[in-house]
C-alpha positions, 0 to 999 in steps of 0.5 A: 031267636034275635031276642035270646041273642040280644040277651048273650051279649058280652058273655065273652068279654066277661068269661075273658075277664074271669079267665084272664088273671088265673091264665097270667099267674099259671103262664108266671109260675110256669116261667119262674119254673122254667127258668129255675130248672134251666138255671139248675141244669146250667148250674150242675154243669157249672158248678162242678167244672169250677170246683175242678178248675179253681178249687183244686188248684187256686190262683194265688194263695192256695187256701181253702178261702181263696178257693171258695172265692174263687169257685164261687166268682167262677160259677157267676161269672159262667151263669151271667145272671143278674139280681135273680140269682145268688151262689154260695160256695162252702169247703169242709175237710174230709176224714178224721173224727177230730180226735186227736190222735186219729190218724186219716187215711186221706187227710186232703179230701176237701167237700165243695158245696155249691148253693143256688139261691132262685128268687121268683119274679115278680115276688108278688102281685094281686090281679083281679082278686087273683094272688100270686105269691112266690115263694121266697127262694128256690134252692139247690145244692150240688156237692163234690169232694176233691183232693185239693193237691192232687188235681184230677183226684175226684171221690 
């Protein structure tokens, strides 16, 4: 019995060794994934609340530019997020086909199209022959159409 021991030695030093970099990519792509569906989540909220606030009715300027910027300042500044993440706002007109002499029955509806661009960290890494790569970026869109001079009108 004391020799069958003797032979058993470090069986779990090296079953750590093994299991150890596939237990460190599984706990990074679970905490890249938990953190895109917070951000997410968060976003949802967010994004919506500014394009009622500010893309409605803009300070300044009432363009649709100075709208887009000033949604999109308002969703950063509300994620608090540094490098990981990035938001991008784009407004298009809603109704009439562009022809002229069409005539829209809502000629003020503006789409809001707010994007949040995710990248993983880290982006890559090889432990013990273990890759882990992230992909690029995560994203996720949320849209809202508003009339932009009439505050409170949500389609």
């Amino acid at each position: 019995m004391l020799g069958r021991l003797k032979g058993e030695r470090g069986q779990m030093a090296v079953e750590l060794a093994v299991l150890m970099p596939v237990v460190v990519v599984v706990s990074l792509v679970v905490y890249n994934l938990g953190r895109f569906v917070s951000l997410c989540a968060a976003f949802d909220r967010i994004s919506l609340d500014a394009v009622l606030s500010q893309g409605v009715a803009p300070s300044g300027s009432q363009t649709q530019m100075v709208a887009v910027e000033e949604v999109r300042s308002c969703i950063l500044e509300s994620l608090g997020e540094g490098e990981a993440c990035d938001v991008e706002v784009s407004a298009s007109r809603m109704g009439g086909s562009g022809m002229s002499g069409s005539l829209s029955v809502l000629p003020h509806l503006t789409k809001f199209t707010c994007t949040l661009t995710y990248r993983p960290w880290p982006s890559a890494f090889v432990l013990a022959g273990v890759a882990y790569d992230a992909p690029l970026a995560l994203h996720h869109s949320r849209s809202l159409v508003v009339d932009r001079y009439s505050p409170g009108v949500v389609m």
